[in-house]
KOLTOR-184163 format. One line per field, with one value per atom (N, C-alpha, C): residue in one letter; atom name; x, y, z. Coordinates in nm, 3 decimals. Layout:
REM residues N
aa = c(A ...)
at = c(CA ...)
px = c(X ...)
py = c(Y ...)
pz = c(Z ...)
***
This chain:
REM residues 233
aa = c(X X X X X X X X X X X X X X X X X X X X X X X X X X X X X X X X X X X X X X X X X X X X X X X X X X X X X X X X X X X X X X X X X X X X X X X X X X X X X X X X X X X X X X X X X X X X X X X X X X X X X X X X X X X X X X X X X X X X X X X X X X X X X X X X X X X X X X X X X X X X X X X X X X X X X X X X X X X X X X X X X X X X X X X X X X X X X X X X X X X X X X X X X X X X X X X X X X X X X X X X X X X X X X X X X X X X X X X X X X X X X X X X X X X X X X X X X X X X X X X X X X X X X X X X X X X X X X X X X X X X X X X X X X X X X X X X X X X X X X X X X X X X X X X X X X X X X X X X X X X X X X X X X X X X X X X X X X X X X X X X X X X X X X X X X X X X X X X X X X X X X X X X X X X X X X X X X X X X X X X X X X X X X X X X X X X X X X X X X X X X X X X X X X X X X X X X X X X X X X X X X X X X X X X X X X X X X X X X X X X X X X X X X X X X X X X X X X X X X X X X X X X X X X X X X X X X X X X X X X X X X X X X X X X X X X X X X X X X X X X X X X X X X X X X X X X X X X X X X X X X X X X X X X X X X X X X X X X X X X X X X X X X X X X X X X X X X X X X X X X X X X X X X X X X X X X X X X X X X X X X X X X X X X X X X X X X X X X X X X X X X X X X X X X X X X X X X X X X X X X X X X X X X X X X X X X X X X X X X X X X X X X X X X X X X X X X X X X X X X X X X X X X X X X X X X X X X X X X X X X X X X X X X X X X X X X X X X X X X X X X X X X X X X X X X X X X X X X X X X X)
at = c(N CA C N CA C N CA C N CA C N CA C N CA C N CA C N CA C N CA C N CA C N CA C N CA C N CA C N CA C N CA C N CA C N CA C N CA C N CA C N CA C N CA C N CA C N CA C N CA C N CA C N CA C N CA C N CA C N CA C N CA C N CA C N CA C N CA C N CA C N CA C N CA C N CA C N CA C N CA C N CA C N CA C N CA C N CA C N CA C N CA C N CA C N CA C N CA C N CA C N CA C N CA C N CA C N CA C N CA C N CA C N CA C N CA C N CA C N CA C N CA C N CA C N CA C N CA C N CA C N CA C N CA C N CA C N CA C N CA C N CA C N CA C N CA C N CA C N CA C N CA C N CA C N CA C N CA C N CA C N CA C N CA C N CA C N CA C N CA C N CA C N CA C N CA C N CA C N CA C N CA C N CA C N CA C N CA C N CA C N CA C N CA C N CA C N CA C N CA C N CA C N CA C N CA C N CA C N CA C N CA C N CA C N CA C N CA C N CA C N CA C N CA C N CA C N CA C N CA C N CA C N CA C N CA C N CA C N CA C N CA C N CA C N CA C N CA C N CA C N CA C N CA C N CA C N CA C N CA C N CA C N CA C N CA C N CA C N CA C N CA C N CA C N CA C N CA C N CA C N CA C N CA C N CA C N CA C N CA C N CA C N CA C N CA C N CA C N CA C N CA C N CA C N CA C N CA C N CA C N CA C N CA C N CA C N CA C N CA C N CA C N CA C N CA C N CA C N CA C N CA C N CA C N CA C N CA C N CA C N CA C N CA C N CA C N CA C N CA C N CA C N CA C N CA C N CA C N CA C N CA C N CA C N CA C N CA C N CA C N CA C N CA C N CA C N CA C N CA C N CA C N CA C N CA C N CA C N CA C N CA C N CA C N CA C N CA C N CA C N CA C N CA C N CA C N CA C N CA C N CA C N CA C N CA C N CA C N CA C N CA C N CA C N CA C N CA C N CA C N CA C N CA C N CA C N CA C N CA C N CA C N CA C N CA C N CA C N CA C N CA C N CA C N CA C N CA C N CA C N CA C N CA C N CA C N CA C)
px = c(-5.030 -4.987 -5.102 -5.093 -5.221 -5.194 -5.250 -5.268 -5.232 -5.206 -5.191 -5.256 -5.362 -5.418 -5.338 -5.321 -5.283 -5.317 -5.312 -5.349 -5.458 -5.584 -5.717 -5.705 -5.609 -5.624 -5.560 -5.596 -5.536 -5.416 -5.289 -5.167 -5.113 -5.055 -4.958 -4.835 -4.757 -4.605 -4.508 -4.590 -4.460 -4.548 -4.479 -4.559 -4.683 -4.801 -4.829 -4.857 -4.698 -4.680 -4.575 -4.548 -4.406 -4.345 -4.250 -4.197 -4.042 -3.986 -3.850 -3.906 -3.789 -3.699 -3.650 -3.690 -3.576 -3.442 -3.427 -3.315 -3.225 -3.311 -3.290 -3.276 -3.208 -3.211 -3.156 -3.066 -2.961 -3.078 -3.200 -3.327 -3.447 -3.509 -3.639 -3.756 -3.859 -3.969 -4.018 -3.995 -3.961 -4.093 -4.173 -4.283 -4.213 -4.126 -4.079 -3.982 -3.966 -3.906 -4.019 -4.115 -4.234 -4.311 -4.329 -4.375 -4.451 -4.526 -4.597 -4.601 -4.524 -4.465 -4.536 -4.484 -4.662 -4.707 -4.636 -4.684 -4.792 -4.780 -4.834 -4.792 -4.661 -4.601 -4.599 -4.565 -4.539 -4.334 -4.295 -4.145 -4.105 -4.006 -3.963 -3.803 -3.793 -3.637 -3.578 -3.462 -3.347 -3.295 -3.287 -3.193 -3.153 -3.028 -2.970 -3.071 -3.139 -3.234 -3.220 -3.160 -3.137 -3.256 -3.287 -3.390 -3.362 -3.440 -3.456 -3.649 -3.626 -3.746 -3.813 -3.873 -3.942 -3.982 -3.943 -4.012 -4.020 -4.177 -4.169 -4.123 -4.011 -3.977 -3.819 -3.792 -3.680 -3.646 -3.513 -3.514 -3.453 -3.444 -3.388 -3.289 -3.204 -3.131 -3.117 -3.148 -3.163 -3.127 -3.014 -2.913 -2.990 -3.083 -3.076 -3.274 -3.346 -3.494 -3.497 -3.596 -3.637 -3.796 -3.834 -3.987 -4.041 -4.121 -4.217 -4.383 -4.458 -4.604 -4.669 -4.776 -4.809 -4.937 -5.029 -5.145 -5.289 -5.381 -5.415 -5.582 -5.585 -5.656 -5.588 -5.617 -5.610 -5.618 -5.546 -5.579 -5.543 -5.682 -5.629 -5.569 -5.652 -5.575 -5.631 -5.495 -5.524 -5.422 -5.433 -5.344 -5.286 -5.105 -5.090 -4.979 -4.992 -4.869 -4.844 -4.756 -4.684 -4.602 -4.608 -4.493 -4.429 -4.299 -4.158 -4.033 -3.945 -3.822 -3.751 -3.654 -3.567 -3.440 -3.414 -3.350 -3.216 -3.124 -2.988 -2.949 -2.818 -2.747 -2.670 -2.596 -2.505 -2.596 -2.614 -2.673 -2.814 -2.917 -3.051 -3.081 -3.216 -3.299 -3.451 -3.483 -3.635 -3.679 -3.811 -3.888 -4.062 -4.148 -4.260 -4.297 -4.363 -4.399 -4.540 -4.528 -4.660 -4.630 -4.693 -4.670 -4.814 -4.828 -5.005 -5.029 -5.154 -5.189 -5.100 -5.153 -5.152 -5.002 -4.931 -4.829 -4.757 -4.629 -4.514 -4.419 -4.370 -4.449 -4.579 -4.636 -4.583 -4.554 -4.480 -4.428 -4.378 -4.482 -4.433 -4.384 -4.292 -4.147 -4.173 -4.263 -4.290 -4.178 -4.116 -3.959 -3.847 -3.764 -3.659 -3.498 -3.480 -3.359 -3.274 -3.113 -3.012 -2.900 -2.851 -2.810 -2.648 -2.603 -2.502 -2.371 -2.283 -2.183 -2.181 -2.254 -2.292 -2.420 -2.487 -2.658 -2.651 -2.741 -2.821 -2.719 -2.552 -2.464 -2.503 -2.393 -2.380 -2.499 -2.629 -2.749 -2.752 -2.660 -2.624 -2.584 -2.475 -2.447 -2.460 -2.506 -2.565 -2.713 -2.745 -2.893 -2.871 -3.013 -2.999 -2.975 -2.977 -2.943 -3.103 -3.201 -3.338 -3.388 -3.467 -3.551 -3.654 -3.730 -3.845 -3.816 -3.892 -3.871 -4.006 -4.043 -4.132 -4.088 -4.139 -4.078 -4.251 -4.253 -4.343 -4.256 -4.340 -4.336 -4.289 -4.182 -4.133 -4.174 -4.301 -4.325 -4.277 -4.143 -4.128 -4.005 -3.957 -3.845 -3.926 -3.885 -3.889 -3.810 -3.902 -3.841 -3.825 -3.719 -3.718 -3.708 -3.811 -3.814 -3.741 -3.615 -3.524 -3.559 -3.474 -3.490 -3.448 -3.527 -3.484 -3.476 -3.355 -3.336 -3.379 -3.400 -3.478 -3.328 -3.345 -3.253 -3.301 -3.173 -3.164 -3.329 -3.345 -3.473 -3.533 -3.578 -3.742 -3.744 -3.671 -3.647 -3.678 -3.762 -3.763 -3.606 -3.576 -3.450 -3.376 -3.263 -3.198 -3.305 -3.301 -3.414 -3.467 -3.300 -3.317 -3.323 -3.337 -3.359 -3.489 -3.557 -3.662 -3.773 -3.941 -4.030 -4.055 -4.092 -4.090 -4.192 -4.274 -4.410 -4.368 -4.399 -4.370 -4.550 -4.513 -4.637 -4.657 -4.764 -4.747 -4.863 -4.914 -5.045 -5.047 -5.148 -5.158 -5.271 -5.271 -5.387 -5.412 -5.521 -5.530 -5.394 -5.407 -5.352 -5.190 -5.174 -5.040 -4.991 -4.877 -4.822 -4.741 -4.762 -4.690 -4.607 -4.480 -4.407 -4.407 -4.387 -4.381 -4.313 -4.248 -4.166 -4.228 -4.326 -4.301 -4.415 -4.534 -4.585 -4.497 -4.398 -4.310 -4.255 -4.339 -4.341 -4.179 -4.162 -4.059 -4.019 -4.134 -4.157 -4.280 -4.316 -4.416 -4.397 -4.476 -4.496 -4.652 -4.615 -4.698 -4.718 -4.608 -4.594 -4.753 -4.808 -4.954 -4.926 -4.852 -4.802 -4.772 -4.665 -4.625 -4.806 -4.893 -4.991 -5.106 -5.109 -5.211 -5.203 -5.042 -4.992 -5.054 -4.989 -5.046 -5.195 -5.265 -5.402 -5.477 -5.450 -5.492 -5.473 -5.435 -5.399 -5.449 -5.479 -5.492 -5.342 -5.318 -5.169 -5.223 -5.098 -5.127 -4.981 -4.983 -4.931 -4.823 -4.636 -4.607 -4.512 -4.437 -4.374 -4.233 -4.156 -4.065 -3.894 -3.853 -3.694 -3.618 -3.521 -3.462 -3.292 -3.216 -3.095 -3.023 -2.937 -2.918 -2.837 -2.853 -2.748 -2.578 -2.519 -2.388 -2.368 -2.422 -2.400 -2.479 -2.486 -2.580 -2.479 -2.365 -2.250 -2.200 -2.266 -2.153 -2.298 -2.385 -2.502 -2.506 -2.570 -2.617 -2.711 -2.809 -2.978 -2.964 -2.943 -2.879 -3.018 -3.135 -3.309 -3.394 -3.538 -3.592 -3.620 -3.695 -3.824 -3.926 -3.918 -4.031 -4.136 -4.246 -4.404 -4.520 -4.517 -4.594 -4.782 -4.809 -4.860 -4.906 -5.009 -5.009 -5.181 -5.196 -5.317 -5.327 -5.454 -5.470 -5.635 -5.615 -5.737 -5.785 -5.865 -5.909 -5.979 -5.881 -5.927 -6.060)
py = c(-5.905 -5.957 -6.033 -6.140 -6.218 -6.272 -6.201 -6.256 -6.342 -6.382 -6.547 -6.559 -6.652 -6.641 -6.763 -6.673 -6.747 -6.675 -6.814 -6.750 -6.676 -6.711 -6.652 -6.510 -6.441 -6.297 -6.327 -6.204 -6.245 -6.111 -6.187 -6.133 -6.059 -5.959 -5.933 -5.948 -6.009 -6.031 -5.886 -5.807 -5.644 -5.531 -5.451 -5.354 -5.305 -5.171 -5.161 -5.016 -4.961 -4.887 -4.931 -5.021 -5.091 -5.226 -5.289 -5.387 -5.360 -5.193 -5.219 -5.044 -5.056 -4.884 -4.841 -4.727 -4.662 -4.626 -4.631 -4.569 -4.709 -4.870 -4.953 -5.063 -5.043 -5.082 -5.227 -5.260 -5.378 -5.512 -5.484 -5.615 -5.564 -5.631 -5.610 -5.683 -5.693 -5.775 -5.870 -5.992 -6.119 -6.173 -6.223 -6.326 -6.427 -6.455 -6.636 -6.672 -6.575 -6.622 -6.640 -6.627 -6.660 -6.770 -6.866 -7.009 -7.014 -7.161 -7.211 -7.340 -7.377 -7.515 -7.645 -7.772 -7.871 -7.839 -7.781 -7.794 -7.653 -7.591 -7.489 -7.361 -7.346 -7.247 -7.163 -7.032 -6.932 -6.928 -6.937 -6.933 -6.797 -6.702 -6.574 -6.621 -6.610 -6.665 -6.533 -6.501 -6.403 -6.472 -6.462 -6.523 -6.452 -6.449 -6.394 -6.382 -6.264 -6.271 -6.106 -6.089 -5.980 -5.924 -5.802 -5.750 -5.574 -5.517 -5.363 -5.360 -5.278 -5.213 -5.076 -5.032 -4.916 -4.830 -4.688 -4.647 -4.498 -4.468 -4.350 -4.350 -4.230 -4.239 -4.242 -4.346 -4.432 -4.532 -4.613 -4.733 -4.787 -4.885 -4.943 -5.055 -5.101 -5.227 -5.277 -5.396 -5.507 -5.627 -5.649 -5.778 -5.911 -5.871 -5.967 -5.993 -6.100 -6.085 -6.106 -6.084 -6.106 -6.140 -6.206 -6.208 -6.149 -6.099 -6.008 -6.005 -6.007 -6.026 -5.906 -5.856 -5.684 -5.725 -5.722 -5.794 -5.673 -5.736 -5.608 -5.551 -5.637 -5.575 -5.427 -5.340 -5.227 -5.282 -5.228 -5.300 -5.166 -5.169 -5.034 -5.144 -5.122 -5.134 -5.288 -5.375 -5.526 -5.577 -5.683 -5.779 -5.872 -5.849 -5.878 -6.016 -6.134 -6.226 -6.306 -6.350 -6.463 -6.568 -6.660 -6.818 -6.787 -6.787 -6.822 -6.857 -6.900 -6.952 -6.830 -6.751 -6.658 -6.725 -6.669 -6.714 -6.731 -6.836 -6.856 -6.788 -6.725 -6.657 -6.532 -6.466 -6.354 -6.254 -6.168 -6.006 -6.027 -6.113 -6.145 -6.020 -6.014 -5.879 -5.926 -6.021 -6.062 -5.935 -5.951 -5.826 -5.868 -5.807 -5.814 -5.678 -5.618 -5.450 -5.400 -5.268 -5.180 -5.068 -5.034 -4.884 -4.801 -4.668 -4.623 -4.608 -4.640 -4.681 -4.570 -4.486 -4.340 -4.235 -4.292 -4.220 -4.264 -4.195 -4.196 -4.169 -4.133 -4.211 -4.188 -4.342 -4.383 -4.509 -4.580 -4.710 -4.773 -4.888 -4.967 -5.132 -5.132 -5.254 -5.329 -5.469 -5.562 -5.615 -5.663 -5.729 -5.642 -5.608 -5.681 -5.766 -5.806 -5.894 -5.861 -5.896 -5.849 -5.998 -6.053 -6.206 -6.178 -6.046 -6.003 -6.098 -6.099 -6.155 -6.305 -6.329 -6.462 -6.468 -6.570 -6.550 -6.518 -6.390 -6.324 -6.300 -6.272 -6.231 -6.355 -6.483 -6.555 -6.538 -6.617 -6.573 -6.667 -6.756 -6.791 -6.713 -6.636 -6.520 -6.403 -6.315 -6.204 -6.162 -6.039 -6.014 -6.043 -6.054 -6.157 -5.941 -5.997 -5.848 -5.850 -5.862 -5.833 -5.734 -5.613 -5.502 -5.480 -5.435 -5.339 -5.226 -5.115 -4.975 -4.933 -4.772 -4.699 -4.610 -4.497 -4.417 -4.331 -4.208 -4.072 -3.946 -3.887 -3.743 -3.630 -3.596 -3.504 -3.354 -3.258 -3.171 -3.225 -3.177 -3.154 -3.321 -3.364 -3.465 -3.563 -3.710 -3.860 -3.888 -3.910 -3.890 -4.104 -4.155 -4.273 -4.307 -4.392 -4.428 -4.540 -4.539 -4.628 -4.735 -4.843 -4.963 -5.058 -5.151 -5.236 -5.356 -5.476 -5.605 -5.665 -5.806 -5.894 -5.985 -6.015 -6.147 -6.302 -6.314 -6.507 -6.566 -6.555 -6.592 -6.596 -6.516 -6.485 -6.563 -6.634 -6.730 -6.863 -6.955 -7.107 -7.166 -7.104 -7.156 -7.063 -7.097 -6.998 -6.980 -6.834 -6.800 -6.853 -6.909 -6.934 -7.103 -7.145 -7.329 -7.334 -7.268 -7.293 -7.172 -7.247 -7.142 -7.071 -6.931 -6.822 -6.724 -6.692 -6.655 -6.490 -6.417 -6.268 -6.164 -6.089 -6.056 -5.905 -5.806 -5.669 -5.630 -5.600 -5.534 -5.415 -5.336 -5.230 -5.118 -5.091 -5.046 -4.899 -4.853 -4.682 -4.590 -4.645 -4.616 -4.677 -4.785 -4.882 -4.941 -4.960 -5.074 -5.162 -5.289 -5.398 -5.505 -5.534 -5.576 -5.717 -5.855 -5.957 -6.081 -6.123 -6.293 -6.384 -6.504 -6.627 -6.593 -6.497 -6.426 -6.385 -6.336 -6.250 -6.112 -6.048 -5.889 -5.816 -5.794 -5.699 -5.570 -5.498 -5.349 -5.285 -5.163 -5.127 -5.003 -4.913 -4.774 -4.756 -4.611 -4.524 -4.397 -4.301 -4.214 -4.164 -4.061 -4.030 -3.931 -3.890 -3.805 -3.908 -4.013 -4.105 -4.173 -4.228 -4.320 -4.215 -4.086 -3.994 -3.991 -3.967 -3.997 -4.101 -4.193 -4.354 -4.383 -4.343 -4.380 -4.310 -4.204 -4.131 -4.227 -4.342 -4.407 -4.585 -4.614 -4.756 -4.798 -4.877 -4.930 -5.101 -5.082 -5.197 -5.319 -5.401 -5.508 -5.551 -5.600 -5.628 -5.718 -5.849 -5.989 -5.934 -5.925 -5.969 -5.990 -6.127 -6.103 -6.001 -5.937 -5.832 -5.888 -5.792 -5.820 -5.647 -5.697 -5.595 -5.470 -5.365 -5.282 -5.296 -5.332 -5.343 -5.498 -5.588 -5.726 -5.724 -5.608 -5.637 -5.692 -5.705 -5.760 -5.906 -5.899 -6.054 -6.098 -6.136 -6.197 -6.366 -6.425 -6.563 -6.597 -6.660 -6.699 -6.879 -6.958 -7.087 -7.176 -7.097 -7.099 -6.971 -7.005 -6.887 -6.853 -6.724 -6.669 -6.771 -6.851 -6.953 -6.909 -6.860 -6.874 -6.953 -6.998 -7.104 -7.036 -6.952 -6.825 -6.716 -6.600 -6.509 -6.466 -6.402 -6.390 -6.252 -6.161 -6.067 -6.068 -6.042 -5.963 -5.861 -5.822 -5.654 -5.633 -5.518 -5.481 -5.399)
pz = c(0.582 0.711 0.775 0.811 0.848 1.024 1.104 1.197 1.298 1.372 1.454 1.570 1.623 1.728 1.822 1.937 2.062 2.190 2.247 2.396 2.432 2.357 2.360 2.279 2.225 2.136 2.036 1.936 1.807 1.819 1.716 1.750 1.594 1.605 1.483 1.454 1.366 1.381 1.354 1.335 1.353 1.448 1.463 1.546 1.464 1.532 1.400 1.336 1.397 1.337 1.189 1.157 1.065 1.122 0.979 1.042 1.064 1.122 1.120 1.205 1.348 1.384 1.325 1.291 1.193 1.291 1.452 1.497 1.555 1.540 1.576 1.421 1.378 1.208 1.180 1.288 1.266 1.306 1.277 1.317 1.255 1.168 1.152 1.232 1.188 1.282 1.153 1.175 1.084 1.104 1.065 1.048 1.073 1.051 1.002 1.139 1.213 1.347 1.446 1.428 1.515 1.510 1.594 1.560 1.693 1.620 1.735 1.754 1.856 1.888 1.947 1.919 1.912 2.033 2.114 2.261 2.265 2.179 2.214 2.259 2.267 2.316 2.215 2.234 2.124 2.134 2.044 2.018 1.959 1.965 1.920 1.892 1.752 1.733 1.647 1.659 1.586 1.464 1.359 1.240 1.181 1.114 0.982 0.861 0.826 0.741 0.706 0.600 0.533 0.496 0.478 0.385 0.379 0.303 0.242 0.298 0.387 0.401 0.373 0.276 0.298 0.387 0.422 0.556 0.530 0.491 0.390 0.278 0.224 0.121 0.148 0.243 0.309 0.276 0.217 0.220 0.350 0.417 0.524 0.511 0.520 0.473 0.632 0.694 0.773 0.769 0.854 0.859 0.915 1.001 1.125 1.122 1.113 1.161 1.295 1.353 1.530 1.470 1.635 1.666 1.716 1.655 1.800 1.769 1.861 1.808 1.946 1.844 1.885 1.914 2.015 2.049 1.982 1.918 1.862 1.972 2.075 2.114 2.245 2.293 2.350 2.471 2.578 2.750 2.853 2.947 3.045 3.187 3.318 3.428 3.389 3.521 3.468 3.476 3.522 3.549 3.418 3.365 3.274 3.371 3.275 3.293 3.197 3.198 3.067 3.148 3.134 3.160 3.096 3.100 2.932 2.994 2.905 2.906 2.787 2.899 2.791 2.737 2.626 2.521 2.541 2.520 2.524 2.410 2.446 2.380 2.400 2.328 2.319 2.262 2.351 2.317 2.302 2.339 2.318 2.400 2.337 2.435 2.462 2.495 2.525 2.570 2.591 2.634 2.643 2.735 2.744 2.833 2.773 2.770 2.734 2.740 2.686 2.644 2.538 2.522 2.484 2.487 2.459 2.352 2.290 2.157 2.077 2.086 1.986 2.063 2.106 2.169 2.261 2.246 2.345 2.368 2.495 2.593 2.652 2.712 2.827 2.762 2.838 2.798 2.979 2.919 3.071 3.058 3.092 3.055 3.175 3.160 3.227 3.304 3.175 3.212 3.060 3.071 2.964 3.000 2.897 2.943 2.879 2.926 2.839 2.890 2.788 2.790 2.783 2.735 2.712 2.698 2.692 2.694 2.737 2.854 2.930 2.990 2.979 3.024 3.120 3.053 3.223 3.332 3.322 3.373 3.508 3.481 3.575 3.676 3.639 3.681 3.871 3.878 4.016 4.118 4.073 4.185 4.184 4.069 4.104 4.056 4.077 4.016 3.886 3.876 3.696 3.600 3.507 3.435 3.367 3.404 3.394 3.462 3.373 3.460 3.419 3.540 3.487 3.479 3.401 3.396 3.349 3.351 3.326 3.279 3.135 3.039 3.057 3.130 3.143 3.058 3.026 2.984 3.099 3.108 3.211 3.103 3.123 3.042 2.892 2.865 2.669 2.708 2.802 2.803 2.852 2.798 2.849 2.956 3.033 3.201 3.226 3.239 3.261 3.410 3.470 3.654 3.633 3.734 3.719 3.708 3.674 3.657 3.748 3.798 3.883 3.870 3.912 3.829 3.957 3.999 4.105 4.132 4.253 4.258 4.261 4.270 4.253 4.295 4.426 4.481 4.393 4.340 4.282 4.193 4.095 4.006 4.031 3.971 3.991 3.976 3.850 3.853 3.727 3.666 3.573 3.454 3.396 3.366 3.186 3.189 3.002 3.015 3.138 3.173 3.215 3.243 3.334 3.286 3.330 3.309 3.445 3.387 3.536 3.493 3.603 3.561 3.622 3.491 3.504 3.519 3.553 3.646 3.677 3.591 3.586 3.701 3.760 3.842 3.803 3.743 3.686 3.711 3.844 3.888 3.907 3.874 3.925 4.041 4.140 4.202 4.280 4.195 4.212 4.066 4.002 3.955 4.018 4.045 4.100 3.997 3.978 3.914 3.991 3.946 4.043 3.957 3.994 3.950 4.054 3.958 4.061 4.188 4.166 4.307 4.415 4.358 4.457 4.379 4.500 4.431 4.478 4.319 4.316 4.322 4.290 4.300 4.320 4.346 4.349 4.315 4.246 4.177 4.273 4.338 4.379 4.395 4.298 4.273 4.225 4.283 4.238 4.075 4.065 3.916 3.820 3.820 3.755 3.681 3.819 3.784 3.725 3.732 3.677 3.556 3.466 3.349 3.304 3.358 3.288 3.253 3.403 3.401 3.271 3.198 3.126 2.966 2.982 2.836 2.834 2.683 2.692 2.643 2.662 2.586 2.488 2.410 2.312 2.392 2.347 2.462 2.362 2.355 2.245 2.362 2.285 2.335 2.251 2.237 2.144 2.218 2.128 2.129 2.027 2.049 1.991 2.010 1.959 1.937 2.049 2.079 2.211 2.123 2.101 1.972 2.042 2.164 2.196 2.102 2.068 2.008 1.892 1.757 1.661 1.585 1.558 1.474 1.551 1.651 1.741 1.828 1.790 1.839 1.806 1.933 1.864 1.904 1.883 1.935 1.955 2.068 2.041 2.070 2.147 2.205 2.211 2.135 2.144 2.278 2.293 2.387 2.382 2.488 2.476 2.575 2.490 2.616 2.598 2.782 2.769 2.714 2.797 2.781 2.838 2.772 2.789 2.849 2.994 3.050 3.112 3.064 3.132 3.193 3.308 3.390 3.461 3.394 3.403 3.524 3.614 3.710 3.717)
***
């Protein structure tokens, strides 16, 4: 597996724990849907790309490739953002996230998207179907802090036409979620951020295929980012 540098870090095209979920099977993590466009953008595309993956002493059979690139350096508190244009199509799942190196949870979900049936659920009149969320350890259960989607406002414009600058603040004592420098949420739960603060997380981009549309999906534009900037608080 060789590498790709963008956006000042060097990137991996599968996670790195494997290139396939074993509980998420109908997509592997494709090398060949990941490009880099003259402009410079990083592209994440879905295709029909069959394969048999190994996983253990598992075989896997996989209909569908996706893009996704797993950043290999480690990041604690810090300001994460990306420019992009999300993907046209039926059942797309863009995503830009974190999870902690060596475990999980915690896992903290910058943005994800769900294109479902019609982009971004008629992204003119209601909240777009985009959230953030946070995934802690409730003792022995994965405790999920709800998810919250942004409205129309916060958008330059519809989110799979236009670039829109997504925006994590990740600080000791706050996470700030933000579209566009307009803050959407804020986490200040002192238990929630004690959890977190206790971990580095590894940083991962990817389009995915939504599991309600792994049989009736279409990818018609990738995950386009213009790019990707973090600064450490």
């Amino acid at each position: 597996m060789k590498p790709i540098n963008w956006s000042g870090y060097e990137w991996i095209t599968q996670e790195r724990w494997g290139q396939i979920h074993p509980e998420k099977p109908w997509n592997w993590y494709d090398p060949s849907c990941v490009k880099i466009n003259e402009r410079g953008n990083l592209e994440l595309w879905v295709k029909k790309n069959p394969t048999v993956i190994k996983v253990d002493d598992d075989y896997i059979y996989s209909n569908n490739g996706t893009g996704l690139i797993n950043c290999t350096t480690d990041f604690s508190h810090g300001v994460f953002e990306i420019v992009a244009k999300l993907p046209k199509g039926r059942g797309m799942w863009p995503a830009f996230w974190m999870w902690a190196t060596n475990d999980w949870p915690p896992e903290i979900d910058i943005f994800e998207g769900y294109s479902g049936k019609r982009n971004y659920r008629n992204w003119c009149l209601k909240p777009q179907n985009i959230k953030s969320c946070i995934h802690i350890r409730n003792e022995w259960n994965v405790k999920k802090i709800p998810a919250r989607s942004p409205w129309i406002w916060q958008f330059n414009n519809n989110p799979a036409e236009s670039f829109n600058t997504y925006t994590c603040v990740w600080d000791k004592d706050k996470i700030e979620f933000i579209i566009n420098n307009r803050l959407l949420r804020v986490i200040t739960c002192s238990k929630t951020l004690n959890y977190l603060n206790q971990y580095n997380m590894q940083l991962v981009i990817n389009n995915h295929i939504d599991g309600l549309f792994q049989n009736d999906w279409s990818c018609k534009t990738p995950f386009e980012i213009k790019s990707f900037k973090y600064e450490k608080i």
